[in-house]
N, C-alpha and C positions, 0 to 999 in steps of 0.2 A: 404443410409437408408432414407426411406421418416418421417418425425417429425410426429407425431399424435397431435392434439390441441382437448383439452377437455377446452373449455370455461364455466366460472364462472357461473353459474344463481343468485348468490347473489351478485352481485359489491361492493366494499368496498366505504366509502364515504370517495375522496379525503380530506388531508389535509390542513389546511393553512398554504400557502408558507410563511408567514413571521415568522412562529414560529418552523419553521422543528429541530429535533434533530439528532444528527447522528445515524442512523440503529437502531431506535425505532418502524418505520413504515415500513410496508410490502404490496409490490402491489398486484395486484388479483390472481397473475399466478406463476408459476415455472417450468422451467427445469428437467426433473431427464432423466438420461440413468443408465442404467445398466451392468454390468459384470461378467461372469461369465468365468476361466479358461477351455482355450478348445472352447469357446464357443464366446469368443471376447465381443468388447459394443456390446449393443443392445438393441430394442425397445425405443427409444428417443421417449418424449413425453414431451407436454407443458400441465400440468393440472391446477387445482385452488390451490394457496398457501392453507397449508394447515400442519397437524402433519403427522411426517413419526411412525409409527408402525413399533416397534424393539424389537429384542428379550434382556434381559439383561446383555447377554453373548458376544452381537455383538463385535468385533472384534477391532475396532476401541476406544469402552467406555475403556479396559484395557490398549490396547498397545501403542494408539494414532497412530496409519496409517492412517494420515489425512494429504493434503495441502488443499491450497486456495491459489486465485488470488484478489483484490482490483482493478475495473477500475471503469468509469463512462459514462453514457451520457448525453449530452450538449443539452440544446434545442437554436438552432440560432436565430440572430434576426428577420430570415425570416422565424422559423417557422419549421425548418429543425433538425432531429436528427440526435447527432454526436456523437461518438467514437473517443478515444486517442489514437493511435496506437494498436489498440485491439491483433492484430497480437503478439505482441512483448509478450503480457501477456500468450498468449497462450503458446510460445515458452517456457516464464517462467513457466509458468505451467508443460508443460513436463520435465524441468530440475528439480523441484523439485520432478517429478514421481519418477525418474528414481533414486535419492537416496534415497525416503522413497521406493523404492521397491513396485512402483504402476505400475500398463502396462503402456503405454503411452497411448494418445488420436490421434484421427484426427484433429491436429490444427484447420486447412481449415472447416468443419464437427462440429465443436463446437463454431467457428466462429461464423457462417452460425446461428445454435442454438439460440446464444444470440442475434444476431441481428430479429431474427424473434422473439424470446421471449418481444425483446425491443421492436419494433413496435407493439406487440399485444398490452403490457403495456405502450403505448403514451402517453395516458391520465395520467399518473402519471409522466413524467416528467416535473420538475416545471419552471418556466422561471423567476424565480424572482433575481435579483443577488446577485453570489455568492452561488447560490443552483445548484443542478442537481440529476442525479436518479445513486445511486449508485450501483453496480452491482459485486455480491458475487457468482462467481461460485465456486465449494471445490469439493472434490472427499475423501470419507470414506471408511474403509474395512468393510465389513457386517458380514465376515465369524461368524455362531452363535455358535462359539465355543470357548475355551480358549487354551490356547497354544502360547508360543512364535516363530510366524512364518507370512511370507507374508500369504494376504489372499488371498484365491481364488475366493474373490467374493466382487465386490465393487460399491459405487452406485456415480454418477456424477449427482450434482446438482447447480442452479443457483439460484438466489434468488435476489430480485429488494426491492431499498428502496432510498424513494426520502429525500433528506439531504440537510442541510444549511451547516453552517461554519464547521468542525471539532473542531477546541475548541472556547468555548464560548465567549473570548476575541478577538475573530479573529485574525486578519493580526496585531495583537499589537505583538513586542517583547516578549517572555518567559522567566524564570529564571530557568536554569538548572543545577542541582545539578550532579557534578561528580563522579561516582561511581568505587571504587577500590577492596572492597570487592568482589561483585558479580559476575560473568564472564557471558558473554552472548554466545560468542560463540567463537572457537577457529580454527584454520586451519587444515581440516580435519572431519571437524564436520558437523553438519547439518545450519551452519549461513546463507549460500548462497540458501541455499532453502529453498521455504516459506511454515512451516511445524507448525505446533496445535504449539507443545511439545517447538519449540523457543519461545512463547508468552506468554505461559504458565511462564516459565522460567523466566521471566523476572517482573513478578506481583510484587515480593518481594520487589526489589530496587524502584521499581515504588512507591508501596504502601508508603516504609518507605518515599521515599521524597517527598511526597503529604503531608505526617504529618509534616515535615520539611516547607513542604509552598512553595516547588518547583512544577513548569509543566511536568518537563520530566529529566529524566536522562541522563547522557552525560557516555554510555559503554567505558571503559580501558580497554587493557591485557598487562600482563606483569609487573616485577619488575618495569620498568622504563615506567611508563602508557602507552597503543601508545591509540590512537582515533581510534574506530571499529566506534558506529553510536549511534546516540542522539532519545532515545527513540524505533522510530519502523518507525523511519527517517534515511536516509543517510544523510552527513553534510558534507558543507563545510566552509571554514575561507579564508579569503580575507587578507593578509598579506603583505605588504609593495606593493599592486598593483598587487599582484598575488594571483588567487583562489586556492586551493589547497582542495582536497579531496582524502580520504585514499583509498589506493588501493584495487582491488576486489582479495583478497588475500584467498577466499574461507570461509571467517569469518564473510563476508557480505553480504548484501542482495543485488543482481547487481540492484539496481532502474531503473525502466522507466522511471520518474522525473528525477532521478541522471543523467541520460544518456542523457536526453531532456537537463539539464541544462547546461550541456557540450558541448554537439554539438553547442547551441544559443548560449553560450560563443565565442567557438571558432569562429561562423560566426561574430561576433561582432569586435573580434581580440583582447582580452582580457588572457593573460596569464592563462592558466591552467595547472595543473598538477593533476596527481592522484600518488600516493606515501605514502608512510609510513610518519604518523604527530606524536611527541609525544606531551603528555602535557604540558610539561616544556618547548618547543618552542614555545607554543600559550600563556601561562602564560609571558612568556620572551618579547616576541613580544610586550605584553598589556603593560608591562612596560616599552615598549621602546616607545610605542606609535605606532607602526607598525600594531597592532591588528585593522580592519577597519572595517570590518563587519563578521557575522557572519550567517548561517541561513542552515535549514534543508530540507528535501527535501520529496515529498511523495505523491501517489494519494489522500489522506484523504483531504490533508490541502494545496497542492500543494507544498507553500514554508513560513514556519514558520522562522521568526526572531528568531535570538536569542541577548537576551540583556544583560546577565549577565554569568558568570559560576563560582560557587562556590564547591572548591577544598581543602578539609579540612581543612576548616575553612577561606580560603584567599580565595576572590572573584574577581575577575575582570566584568568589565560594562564595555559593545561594543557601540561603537557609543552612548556612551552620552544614554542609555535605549533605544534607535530609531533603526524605523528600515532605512537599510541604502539605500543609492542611488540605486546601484545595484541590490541589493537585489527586492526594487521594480520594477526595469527594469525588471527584469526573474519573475517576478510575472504577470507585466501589458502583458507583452509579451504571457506569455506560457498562460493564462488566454483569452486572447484575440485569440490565434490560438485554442484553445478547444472550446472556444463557438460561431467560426466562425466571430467574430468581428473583427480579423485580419486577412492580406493573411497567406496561410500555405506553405511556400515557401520549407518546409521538406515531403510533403505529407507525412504527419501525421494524417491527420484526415481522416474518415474512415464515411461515410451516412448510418442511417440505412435504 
């Protein structure tokens, strides 16, 4: 399918990079292809950002058949636009089609899309540090009618927004409140793909520990708590010399970060594991003094510390509130290979 570009006549007037918020600003352009049963995608086009016109019946506003993907581009120090294993997102993209009951896409074919959409939108990538242009591709069902059922007709679109830090404290450790009540998601469920209705889901416990004075939540399931994932991050705990992170048990969301964090591990020669963690062993560990560091994982923020976890009503503090050795290693590192300031000895990065 050849892309059609319909260019802006109004340019938007870029931001200042030293004040950027996360996905408040929107660049000149956008993505959309189309779907219709029977009939496959079709007519991909780059037009000017802009309102979609929707009936109120659409398909998606009732029942939620939506995913999305989170990546970003990097501008290098030479000047060069890059991508973080774009590929990998894409794959993830289709696993999550394929249970909210969307067709699938042309990986290769929407690749291809985003990277010409990023290079139209250059000029909005910012090169200040610690910022890049974030990049929201999702796919909706349109069908304009109601009825509990896959839709026959769905629209794919990308959407560019250039961003600073993810939370406003930056790379400072967070204080995460553990949640036992709420469940996020279970084995069997939609936790492993990245769907509206998970995020949706999860406002509640977010909200209430925001009033509590906490960043983010730390997901339990089960009588006897096990660790799923800290907020809309994958986590790991660093324990007597060993990383450990919960396993992809179909409850989680399998992270590109998670996954990056891993592999660098293991080239490092750093103990890892992925396995079932409960509570009471990271709680255990803190008072044994065995708890060493802690930290979340995620394209938003990369790799957020954690400095504390409090767990009805008993708290434990990791590394003294700091964040730890480690932790900043897989920071400077995977930071350093995204914006081309380190080698990428994984070919991982991807030029638009």
């Amino acid at each position: 399918m050849e892309i059609k570009i319909q260019r802006t006549e109004n340019p938007k007037e870029k931001p200042d990079e030293s004040n950027l918020v996360f996905g408040r600003i929107f660049t000149d352009h956008m993505f959309i292809m189309d779907y219709e049963e029977g009939k496959g995608w079709y007519d991909p086009r780059i037009v000017p950002y802009g309102m979609l016109e929707v009936p109120p019946s659409m398909s998606v506003l009732h029942y939620g058949q939506a995913v999305f993907e989170g990546m970003k581009a990097y501008k290098g120090p030479d000047g060069r636009i890059l991508l973080f294993r774009p590929d990998e997102n894409m794959k993830r993209l289709n696993r999550s089609n394929e249970r909210i009951c969307i067709p699938e896409i042309d990986e290769e074919f929407c690749l291809e899309a985003i990277k010409e959409l990023v290079n139209l939108d250059r000029e909005w990538v910012p090169g200040a540090e610690g910022t890049s242009l974030y990049i929201r591709p999702f796919i909706i069902a349109t069908d304009p009618a109601l009825g509990l059922k896959p839709s026959s007709s769905y629209k794919f679109i990308v959407i560019l927004s250039p961003v600073g830090a993810y939370y406003p404290q930056g790379i400072n450790p967070v204080n995460i409140y553990v949640e036992t009540e709420y469940i996020r998601a279970i084995p069997g469920g939609t936790g492993y793909a990245k769907t509206s209705g998970n995020y949706a889901a999860s406002m509640k416990a977010q909200a209430e520990a925001l009033e509590k004075g906490f960043i983010q939540v730390l997901w339990t399931i089960g009588e006897r708590p096990m660790v799923q994932e800290v907020g809309s991050m994958n986590v790991f705990f660093k324990i007597d010399g060993e990383v450990i992170t919960p396993e992809l048990d179909g409850s989680i969301l399998p992270g590109i970060t998670r996954d990056s964090v891993i592999r660098l591990l293991k080239s490092w020669d750093v103990p890892v594991v992925e396995r079932r963690i409960y509570l009471d062993e990271i709680f255990e560990a803190a008072e044994e003094g065995k708890l060493e560091e802690s930290f979340g994982t995620g394209t938003a923020a990369v790799i957020s510390p954690i400095g504390s976890l409090n767990w009805e009503g008993r708290e434990i503090t990791i590394n003294n509130g700091k964040m730890g050795e480690l932790s900043a290693k897989i920071y400077d590192e995977l930071t350093g290979i995204q914006t081309g300031k380190k080698p990428d000895p994984f070919g991982w990065i991807v030029e638009v």
